[in-house]
C-alpha positions as CSV (number, residue, x, y, z in Angstrom):
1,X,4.5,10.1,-10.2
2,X,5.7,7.2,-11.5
3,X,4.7,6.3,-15.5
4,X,3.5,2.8,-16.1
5,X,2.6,1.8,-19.7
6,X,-0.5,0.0,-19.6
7,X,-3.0,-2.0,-22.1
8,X,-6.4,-0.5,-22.7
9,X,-7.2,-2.5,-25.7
10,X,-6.9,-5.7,-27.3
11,X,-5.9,-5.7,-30.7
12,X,-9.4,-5.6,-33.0
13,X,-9.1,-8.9,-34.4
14,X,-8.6,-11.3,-31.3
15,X,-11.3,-12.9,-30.0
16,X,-11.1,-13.8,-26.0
17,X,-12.9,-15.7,-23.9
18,X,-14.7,-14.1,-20.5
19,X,-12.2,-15.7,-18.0
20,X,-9.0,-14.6,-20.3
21,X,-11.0,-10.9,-20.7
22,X,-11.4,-11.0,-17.0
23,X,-7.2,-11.9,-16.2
24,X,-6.6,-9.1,-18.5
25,X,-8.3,-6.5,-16.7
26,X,-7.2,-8.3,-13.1
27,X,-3.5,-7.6,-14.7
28,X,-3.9,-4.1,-15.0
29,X,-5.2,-3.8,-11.9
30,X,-2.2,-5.3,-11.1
31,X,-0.2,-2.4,-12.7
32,X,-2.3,0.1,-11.1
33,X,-2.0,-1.4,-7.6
34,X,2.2,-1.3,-8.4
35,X,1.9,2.0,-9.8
36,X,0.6,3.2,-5.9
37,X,2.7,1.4,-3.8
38,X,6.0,2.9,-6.2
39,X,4.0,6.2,-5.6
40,X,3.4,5.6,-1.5
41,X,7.2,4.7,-1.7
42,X,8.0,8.2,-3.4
43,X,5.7,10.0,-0.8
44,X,8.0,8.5,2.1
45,X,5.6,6.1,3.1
46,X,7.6,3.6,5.5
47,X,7.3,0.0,4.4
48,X,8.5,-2.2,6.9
49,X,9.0,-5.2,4.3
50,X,8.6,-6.3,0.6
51,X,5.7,-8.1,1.1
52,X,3.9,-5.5,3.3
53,X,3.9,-3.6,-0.1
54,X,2.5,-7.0,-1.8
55,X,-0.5,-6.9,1.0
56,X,-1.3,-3.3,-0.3
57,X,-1.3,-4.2,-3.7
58,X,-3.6,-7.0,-2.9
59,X,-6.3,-5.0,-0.8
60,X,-5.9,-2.4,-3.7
61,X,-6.7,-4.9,-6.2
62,X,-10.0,-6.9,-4.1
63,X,-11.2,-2.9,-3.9
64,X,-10.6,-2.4,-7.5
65,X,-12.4,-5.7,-8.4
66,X,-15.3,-4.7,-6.5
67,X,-15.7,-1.2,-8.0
68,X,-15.4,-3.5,-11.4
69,X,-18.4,-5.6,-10.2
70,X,-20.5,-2.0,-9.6
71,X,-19.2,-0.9,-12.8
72,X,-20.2,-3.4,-15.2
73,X,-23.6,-4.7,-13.0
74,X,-26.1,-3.4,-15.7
75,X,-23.8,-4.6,-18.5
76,X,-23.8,-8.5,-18.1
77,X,-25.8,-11.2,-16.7
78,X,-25.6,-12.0,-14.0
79,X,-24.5,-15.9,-14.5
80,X,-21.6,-13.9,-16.8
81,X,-20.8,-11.1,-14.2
82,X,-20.2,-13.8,-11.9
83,X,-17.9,-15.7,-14.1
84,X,-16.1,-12.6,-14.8
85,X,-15.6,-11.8,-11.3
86,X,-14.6,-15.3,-10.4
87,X,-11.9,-14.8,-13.0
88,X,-10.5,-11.2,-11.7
89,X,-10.6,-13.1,-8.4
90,X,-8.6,-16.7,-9.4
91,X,-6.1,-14.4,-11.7
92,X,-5.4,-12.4,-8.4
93,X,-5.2,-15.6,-6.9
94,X,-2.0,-16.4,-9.4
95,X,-0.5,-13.3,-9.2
96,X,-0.2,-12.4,-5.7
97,X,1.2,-16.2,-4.7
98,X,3.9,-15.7,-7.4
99,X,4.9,-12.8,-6.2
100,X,5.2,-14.1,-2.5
101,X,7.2,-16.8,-4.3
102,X,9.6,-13.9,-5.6
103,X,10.8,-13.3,-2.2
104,X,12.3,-15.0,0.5
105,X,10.7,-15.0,3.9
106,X,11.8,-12.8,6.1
107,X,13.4,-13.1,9.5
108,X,10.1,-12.7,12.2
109,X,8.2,-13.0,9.4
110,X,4.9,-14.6,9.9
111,X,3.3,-17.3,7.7
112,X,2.4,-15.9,4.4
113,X,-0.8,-16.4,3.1
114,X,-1.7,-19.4,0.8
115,X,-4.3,-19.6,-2.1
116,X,-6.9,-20.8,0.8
117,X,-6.0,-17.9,3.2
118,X,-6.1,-15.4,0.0
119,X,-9.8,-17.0,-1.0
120,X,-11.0,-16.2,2.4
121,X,-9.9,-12.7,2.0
122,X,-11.5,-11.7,-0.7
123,X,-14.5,-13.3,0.1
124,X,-14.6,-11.8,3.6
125,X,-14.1,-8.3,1.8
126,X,-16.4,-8.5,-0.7
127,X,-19.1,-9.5,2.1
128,X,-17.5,-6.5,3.8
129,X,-17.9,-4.0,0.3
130,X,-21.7,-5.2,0.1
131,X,-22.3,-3.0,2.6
132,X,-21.2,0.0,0.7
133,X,-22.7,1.9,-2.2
134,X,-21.7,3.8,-5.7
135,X,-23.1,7.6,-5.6
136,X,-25.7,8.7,-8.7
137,X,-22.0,9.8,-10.6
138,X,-21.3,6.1,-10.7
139,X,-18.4,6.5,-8.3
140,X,-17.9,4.6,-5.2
141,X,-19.2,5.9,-1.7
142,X,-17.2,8.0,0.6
143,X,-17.7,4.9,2.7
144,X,-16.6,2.2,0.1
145,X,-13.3,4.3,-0.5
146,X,-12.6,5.4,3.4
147,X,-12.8,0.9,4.2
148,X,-10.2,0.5,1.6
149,X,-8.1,3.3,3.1
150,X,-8.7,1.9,6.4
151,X,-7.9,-1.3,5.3
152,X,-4.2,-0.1,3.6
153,X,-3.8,2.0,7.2
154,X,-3.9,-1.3,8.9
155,X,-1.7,-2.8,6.9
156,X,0.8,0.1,6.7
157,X,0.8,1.0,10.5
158,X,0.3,4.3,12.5
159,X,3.8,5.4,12.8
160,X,4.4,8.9,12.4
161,X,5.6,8.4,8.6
162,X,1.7,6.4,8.0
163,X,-0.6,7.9,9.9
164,X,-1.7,9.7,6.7
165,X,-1.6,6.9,4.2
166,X,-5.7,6.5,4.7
167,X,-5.9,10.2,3.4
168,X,-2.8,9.7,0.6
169,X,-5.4,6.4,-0.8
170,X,-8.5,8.6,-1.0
171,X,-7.3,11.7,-2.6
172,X,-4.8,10.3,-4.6
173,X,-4.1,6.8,-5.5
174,X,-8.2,6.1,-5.4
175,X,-9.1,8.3,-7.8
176,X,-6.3,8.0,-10.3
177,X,-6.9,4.0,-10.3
178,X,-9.9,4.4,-10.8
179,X,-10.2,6.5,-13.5
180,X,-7.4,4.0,-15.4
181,X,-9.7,1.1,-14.6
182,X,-12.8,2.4,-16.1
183,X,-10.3,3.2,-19.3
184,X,-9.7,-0.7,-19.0
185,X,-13.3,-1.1,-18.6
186,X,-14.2,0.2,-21.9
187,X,-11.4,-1.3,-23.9
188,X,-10.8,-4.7,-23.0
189,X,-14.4,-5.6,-21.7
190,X,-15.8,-3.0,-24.0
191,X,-18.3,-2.0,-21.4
192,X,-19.4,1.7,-22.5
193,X,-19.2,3.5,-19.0
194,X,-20.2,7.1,-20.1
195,X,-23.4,6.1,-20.2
């Protein structure tokens, strides 16, 4: 597994605003989202392209900015979660169209996505995540893990190198995102999770 040194905390005399607490912890889902494509890539995973990685990282981070939403739900109100979320979501935003800036298109390649097309995706997926809920352990759902597996298998392809990449997701890269985000959680929103 690949090490990636992350930021749980901000230093205990800055002050932040919600939106710049909310890029923060969209960053570091960032990282975590990185940290599982490098580790699909060590696994033998075939990636077809650059940005086909870049598409994983992005479902990876929409999922892990929904399981924020559950997480924090009884720790804000409402008219705050929402900002926070709409921050996670516009920092995405930046992030994932600078990275498709990094590269060059590729030949065949289809349009990339613009902020618009990126908007509707995460909108469309967090109508789609609704449907889903977080066990009594305040973990997400069989069924709210298996759609974002689903969704990476889609992405990744049923070849005989992917067909198990839904599986890899779940057992693996799911549960060691998560427990890194609710770290996060705690020490850049200081949301007490253990509660």
């Amino acid at each position: 597994m690949a090490f990636m040194r992350i930021a749980h905390k901000w230093h205990k005399d800055d002050n932040h605003d919600i939106k710049e607490i909310a890029g923060s912890l969209l960053y570091n889902c960032w990282k975590f989202s990185l940290k599982s494509v490098r580790n699909l890539q060590q696994e033998r995973f075939n990636f077809d392209s650059k940005t086909q990685g870049l598409e994983v990282m992005t479902e990876m981070m929409i999922f892990l900015t929904q399981v924020t939403d559950r997480l924090i739900y009884d720790a804000m109100e409402p008219e705050v979660r929402a900002e926070f979320i709409g921050g996670m979501a516009y920092r995405m935003l930046d992030i994932v169209t600078d990275n498709y800036a990094d590269f060059p298109p590729e030949e065949g390649e289809d349009k990339r996505p613009d902020r618009t097309d990126l908007v509707g995706i995460i909108n469309a997926r967090a109508s789609d995540y609704a449907a889903f809920n977080f066990d009594s352990n305040g973990e997400p759902s069989y069924h709210f893990v298996r759609y974002f597996g689903k969704k990476v298998g889609e992405i990744m392809g049923q070849d005989q190198d992917n067909r198990w990449v839904i599986d890899q997701m779940m057992d693996i890269e799911v549960p060691e995102a998560i427990e890194a985000l609710k770290k996060s959680i705690e020490g850049i929103v200081g949301v007490d999770l253990s509660i």
